[in-house]
VOZA-954895 format. One line per field, with one value per atom (N, C-alpha, C): x negated, y negated, z; residue in one letter; atom name. Coordinates in steps of 0.05 Angstrom, whole numbers. Example, Ala and Ser with C-alpha at 12.3 -4.5 7.8 and 13.67 -1.06 7.14 Angstrom:
! residues 2
east c(-264,-246,-264,-257,-273,-258)
north c(114,90,66,45,21,-1)
up c(156,156,156,142,143,157)
residuo c(a,a,a,s,s,s)
atomo c(N,CA,C,N,CA,C)
//
This chain:
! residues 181
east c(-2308,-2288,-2296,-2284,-2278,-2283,-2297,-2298,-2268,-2258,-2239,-2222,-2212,-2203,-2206,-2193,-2183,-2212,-2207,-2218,-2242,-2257,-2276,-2300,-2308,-2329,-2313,-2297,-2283,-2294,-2310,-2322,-2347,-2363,-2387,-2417,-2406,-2428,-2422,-2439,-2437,-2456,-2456,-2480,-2475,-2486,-2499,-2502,-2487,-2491,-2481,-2511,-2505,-2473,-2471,-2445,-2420,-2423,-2400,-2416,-2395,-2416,-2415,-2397,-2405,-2390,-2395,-2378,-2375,-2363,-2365,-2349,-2369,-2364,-2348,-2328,-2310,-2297,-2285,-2280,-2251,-2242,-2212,-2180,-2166,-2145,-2112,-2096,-2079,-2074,-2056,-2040,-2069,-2081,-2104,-2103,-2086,-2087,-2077,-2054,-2038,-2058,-2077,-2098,-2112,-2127,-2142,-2142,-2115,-2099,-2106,-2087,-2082,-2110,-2129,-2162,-2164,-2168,-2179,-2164,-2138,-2130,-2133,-2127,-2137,-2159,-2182,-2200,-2223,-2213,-2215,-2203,-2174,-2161,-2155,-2145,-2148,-2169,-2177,-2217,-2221,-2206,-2218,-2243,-2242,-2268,-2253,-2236,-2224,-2194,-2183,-2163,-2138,-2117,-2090,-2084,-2098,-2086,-2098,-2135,-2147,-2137,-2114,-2107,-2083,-2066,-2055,-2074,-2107,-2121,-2133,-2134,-2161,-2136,-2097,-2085,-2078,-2081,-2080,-2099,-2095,-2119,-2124,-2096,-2094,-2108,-2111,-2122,-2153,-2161,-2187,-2200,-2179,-2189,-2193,-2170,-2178,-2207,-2212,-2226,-2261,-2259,-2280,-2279,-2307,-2302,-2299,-2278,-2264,-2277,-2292,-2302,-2292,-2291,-2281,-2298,-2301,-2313,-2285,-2290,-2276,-2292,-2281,-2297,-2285,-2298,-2300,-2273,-2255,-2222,-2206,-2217,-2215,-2198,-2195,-2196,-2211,-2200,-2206,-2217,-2248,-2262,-2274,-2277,-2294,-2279,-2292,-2284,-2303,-2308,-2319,-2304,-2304,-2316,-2346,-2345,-2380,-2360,-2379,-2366,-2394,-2395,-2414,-2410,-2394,-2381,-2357,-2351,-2330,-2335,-2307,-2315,-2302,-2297,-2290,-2313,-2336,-2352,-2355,-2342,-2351,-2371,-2390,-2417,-2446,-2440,-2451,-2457,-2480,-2491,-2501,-2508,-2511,-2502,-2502,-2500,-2510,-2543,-2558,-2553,-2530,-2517,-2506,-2511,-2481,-2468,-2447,-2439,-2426,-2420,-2406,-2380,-2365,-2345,-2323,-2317,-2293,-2297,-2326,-2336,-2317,-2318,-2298,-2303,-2309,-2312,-2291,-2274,-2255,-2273,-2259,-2270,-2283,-2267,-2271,-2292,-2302,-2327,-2350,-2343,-2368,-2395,-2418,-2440,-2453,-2443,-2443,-2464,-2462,-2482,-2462,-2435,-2419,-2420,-2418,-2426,-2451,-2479,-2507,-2501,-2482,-2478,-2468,-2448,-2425,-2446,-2468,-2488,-2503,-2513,-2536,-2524,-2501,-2489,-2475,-2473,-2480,-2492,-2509,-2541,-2554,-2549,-2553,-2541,-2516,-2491,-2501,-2507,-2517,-2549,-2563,-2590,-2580,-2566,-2557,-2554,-2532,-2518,-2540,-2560,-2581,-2582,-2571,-2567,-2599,-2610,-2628,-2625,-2608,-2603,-2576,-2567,-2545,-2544,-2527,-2512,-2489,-2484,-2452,-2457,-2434,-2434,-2410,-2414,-2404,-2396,-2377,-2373,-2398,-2395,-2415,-2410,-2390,-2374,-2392,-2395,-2399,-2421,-2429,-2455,-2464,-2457,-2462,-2469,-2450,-2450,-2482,-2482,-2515,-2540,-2530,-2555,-2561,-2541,-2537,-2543,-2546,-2558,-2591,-2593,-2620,-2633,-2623,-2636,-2647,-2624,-2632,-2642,-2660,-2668,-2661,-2639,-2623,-2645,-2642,-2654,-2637,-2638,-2605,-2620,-2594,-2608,-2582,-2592,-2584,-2576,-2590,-2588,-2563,-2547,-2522,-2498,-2504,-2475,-2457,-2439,-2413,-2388,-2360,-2339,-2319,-2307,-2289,-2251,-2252,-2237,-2245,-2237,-2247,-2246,-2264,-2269,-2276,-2283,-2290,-2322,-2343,-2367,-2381,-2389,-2403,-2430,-2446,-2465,-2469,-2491,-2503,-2529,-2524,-2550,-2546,-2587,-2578,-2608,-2601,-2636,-2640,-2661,-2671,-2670,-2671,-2659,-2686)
north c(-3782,-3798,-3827,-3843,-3874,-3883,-3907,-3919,-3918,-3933,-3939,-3971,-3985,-4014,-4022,-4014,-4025,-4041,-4062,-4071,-4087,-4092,-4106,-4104,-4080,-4069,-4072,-4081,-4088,-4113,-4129,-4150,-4148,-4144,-4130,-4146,-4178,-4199,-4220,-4246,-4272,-4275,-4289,-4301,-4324,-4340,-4375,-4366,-4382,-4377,-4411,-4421,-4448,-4461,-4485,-4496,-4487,-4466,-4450,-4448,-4461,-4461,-4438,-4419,-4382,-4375,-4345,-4325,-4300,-4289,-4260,-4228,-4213,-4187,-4163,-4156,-4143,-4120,-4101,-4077,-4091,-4086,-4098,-4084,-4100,-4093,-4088,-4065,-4063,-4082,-4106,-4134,-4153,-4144,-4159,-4160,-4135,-4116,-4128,-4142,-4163,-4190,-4191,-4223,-4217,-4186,-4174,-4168,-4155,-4154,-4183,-4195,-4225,-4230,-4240,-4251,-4230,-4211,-4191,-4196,-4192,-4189,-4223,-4234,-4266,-4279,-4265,-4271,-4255,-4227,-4211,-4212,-4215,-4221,-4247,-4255,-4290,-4305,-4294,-4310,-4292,-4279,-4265,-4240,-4235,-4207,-4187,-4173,-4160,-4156,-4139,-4140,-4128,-4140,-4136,-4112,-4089,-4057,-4054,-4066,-4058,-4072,-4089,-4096,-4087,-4072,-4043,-4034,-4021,-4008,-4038,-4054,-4083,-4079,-4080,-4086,-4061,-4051,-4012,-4020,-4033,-4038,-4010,-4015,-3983,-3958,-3958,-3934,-3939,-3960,-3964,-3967,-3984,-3973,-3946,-3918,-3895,-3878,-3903,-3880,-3893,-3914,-3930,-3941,-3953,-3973,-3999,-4013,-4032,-4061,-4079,-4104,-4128,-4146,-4175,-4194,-4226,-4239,-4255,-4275,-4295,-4314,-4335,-4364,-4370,-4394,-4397,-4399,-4408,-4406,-4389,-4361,-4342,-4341,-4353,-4337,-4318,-4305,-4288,-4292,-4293,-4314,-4289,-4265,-4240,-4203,-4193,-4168,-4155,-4130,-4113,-4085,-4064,-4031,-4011,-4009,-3991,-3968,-3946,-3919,-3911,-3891,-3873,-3844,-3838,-3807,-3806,-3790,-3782,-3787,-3788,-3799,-3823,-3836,-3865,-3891,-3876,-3889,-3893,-3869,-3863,-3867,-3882,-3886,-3865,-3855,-3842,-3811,-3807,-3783,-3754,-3767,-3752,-3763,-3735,-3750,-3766,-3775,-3788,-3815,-3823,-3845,-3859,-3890,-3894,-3919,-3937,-3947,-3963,-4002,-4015,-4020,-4028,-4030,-4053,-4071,-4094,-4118,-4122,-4144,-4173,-4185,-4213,-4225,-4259,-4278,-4306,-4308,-4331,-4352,-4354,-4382,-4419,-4423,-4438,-4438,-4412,-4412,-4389,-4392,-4381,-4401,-4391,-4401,-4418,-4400,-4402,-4379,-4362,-4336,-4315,-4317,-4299,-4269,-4275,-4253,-4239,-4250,-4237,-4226,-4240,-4232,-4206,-4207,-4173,-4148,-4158,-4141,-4126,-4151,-4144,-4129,-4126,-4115,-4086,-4085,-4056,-4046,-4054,-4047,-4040,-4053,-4044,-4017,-4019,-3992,-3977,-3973,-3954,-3933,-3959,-3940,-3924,-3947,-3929,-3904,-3902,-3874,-3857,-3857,-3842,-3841,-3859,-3862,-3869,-3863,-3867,-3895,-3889,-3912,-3918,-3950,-3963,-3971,-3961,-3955,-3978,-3993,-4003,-4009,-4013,-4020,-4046,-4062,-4083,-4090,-4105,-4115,-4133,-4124,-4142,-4179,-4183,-4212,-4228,-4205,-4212,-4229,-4250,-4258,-4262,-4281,-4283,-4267,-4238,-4213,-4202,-4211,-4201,-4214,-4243,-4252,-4248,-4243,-4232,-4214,-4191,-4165,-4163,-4175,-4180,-4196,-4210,-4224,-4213,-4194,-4175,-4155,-4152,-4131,-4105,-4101,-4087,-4088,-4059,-4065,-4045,-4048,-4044,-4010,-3997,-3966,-3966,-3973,-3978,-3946,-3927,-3891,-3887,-3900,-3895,-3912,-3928,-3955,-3930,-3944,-3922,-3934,-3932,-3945,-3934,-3940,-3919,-3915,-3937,-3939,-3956,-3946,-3956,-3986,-4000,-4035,-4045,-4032,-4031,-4021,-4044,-4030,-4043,-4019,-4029,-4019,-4035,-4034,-4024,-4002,-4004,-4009,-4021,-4030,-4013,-4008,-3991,-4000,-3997,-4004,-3977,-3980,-3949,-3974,-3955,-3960,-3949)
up c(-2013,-1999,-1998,-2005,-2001,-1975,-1969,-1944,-1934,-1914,-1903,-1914,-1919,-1923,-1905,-1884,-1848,-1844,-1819,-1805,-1809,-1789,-1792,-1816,-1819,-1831,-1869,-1866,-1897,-1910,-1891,-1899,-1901,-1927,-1916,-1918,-1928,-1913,-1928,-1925,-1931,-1946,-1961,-1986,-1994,-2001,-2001,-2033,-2051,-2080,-2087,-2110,-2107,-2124,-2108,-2122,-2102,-2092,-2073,-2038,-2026,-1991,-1985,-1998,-1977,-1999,-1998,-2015,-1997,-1994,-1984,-2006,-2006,-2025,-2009,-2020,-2001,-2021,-2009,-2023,-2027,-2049,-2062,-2037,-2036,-2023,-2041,-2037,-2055,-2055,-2039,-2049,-2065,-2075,-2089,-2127,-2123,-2147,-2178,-2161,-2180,-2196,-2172,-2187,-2189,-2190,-2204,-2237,-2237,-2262,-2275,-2259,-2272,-2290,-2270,-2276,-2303,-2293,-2316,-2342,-2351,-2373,-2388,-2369,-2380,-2387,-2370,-2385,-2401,-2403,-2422,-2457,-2449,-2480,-2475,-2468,-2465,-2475,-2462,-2479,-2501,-2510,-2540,-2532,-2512,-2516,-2523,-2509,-2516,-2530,-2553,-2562,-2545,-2547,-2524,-2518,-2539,-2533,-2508,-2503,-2478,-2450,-2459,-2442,-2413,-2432,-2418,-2392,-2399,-2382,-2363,-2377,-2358,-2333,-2335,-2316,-2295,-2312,-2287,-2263,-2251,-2223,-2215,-2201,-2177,-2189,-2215,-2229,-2221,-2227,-2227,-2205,-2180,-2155,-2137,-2147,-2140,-2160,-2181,-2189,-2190,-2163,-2165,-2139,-2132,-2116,-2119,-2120,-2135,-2115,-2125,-2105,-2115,-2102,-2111,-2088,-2097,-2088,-2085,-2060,-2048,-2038,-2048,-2043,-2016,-2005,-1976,-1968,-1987,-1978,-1983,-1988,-1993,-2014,-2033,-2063,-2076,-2093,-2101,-2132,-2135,-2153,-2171,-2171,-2181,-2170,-2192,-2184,-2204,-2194,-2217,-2203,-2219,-2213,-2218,-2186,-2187,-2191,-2205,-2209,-2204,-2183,-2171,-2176,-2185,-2187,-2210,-2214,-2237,-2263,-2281,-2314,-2317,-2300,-2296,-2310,-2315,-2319,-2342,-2362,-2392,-2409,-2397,-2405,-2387,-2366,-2341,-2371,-2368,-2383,-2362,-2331,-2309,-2283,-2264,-2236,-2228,-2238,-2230,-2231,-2251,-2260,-2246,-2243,-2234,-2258,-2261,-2278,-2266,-2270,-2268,-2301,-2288,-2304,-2301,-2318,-2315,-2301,-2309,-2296,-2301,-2280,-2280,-2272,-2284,-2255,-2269,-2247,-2249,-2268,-2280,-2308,-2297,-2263,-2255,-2246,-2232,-2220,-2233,-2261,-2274,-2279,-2283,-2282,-2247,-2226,-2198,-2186,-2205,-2190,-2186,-2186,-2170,-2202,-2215,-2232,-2233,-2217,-2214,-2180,-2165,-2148,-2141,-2163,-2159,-2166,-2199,-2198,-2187,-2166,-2145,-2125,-2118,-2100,-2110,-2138,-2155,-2146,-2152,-2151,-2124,-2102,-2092,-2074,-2078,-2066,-2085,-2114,-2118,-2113,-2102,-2101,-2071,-2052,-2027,-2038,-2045,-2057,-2067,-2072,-2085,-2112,-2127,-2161,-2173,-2192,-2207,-2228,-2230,-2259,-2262,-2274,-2269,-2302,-2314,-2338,-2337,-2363,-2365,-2404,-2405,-2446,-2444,-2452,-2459,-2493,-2499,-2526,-2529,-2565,-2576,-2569,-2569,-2569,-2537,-2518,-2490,-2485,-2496,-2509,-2470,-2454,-2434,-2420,-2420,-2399,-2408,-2440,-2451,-2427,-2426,-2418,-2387,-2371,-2338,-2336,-2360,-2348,-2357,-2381,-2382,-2369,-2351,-2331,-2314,-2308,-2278,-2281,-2306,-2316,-2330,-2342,-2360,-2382,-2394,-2420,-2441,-2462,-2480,-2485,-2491,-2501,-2522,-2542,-2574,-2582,-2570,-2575,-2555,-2541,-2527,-2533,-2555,-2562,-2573,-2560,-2573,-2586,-2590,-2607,-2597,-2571,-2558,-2588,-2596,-2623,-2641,-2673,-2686,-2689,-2692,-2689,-2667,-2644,-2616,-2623,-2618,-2614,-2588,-2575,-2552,-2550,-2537,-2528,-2508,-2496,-2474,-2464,-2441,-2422,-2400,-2393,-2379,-2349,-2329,-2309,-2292,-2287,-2276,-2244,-2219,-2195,-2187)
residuo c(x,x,x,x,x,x,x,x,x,x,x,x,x,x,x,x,x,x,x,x,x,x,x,x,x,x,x,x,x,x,x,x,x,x,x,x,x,x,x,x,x,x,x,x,x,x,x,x,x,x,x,x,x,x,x,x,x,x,x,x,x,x,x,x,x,x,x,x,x,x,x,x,x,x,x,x,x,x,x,x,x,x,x,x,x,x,x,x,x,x,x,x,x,x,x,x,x,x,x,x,x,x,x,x,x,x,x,x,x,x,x,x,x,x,x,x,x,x,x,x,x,x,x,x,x,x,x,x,x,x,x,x,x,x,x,x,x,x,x,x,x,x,x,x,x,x,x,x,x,x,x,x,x,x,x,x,x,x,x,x,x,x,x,x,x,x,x,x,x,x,x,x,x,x,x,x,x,x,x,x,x,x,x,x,x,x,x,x,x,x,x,x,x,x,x,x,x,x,x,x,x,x,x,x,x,x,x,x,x,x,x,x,x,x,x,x,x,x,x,x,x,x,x,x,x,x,x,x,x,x,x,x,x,x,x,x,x,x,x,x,x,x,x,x,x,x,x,x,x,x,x,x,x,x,x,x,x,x,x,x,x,x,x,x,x,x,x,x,x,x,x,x,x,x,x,x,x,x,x,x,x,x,x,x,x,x,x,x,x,x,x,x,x,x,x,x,x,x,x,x,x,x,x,x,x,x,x,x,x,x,x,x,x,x,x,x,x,x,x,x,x,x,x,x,x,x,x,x,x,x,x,x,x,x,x,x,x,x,x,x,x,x,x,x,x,x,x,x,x,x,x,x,x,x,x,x,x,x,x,x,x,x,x,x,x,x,x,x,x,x,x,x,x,x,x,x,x,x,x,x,x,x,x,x,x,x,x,x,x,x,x,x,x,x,x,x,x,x,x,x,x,x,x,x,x,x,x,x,x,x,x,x,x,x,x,x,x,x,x,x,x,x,x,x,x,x,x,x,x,x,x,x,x,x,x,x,x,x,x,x,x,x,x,x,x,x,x,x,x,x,x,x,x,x,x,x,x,x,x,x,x,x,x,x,x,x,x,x,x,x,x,x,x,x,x,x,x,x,x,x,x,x,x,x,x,x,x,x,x,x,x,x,x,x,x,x,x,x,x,x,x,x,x,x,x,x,x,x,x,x,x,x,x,x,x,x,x,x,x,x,x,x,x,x,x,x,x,x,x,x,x,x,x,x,x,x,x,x,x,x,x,x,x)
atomo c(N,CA,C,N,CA,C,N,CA,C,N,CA,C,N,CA,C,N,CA,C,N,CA,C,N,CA,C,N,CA,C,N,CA,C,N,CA,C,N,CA,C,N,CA,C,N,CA,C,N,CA,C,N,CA,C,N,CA,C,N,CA,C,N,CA,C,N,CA,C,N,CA,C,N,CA,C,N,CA,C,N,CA,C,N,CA,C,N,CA,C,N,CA,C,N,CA,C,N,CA,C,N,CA,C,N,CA,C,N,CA,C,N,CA,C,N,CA,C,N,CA,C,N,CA,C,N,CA,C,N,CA,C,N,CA,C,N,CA,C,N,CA,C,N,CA,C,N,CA,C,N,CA,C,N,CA,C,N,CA,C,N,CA,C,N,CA,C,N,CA,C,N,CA,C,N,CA,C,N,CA,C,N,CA,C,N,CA,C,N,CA,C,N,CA,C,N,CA,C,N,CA,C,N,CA,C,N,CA,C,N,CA,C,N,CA,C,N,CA,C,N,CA,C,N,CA,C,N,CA,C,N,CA,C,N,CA,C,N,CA,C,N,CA,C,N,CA,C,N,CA,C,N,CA,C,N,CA,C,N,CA,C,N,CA,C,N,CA,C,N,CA,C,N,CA,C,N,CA,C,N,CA,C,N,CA,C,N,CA,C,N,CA,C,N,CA,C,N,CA,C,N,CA,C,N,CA,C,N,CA,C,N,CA,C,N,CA,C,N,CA,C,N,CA,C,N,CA,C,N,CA,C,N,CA,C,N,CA,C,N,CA,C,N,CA,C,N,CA,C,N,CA,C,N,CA,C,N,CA,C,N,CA,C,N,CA,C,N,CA,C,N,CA,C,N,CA,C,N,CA,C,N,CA,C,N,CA,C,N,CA,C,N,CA,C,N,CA,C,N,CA,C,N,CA,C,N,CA,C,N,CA,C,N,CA,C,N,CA,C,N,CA,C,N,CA,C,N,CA,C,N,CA,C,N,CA,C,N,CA,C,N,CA,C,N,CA,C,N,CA,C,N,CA,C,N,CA,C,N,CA,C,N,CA,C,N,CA,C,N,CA,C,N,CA,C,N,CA,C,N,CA,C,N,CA,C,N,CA,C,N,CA,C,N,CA,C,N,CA,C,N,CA,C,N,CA,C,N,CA,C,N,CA,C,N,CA,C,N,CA,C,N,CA,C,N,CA,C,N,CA,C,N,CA,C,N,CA,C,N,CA,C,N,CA,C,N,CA,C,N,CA,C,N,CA,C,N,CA,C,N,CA,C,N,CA,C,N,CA,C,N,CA,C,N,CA,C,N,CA,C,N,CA,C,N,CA,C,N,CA,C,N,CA,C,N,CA,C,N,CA,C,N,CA,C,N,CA,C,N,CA,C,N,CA,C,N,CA,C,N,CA,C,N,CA,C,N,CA,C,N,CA,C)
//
């Protein structure tokens, strides 16, 4: 079962990330879903990572929020600057080989405020909801094109498992990185 959206506890803290005076990481809200979409498909096929067919699924929010816990970052005036999906459970993850797994997916950070932290931020905050949860290891596969997304996970310590890249269709090759928790 899913936390709750409601109330207070929907805000679940403040962080100081430089360039931006506060950020806060919050579980996504349906009326969110639309500039989730938006962000995502824009700067997924818009910026060329991905081709327009994957774009169909980048805009399915609602799909991805029942089958995940769907997060977004908001800058101090509460825009909506990031989003990813942690997948802790299910096949939402498509890269997840066990329970022990967990998997981010559809990482995003507004183009204005990339190179701010708010993309190591959404990570760390993976990362950390998943060791809560009792997960072992944090799995995701990215396009080869993702040259950046390369260097954010190797930062944070990702290390690639070349024995799991897969091609969900043909001309689609992805990579996975994967960190033990």
């Amino acid at each position: 079962m899913r936390p709750s959206l409601e109330g207070p506890a929907y805000a679940r803290r403040v962080v100081d990330v430089p360039a931006l005076p506060a950020v806060r990481i919050e579980h996504a809200r349906p009326a969110d879903h639309s500039a989730i979409a938006e962000l995502t498909v824009s700067v997924y096929v818009g910026g060329g990572l991905a081709g327009p067919e994957y774009g169909v699924e980048l805009a399915d929010v609602a799909r991805r929020a029942e089958l995940s816990e769907l997060l977004v970052v908001r800058d101090d005036a509460g825009r909506l600057v990031g989003s990813v999906a942690l997948v802790l459970d299910g096949d939402f993850g498509e890269v997840t080989e066990s329970d022990d797994e967990a998997a981010v997916r559809m990482l995003v950070v507004d183009p204005a405020a990339q190179g701010r932290g708010i993309g190591a931020l959404l990570m760390s905050e993976c990362l950390e909801r998943a060791r809560a949860a009792g997960k072992g290891r944090m799995v995701l596969s990215t396009s080869t094109v993702m040259t950046a997304a390369h260097r954010l996970y190797e930062r944070l310590g990702f290390t690639r498992l070349p024995e799991r890249d897969w091609s969900p269709v043909p001309g689609v090759d992805l990579l996975v990185y994967a960190l033990d928790l």
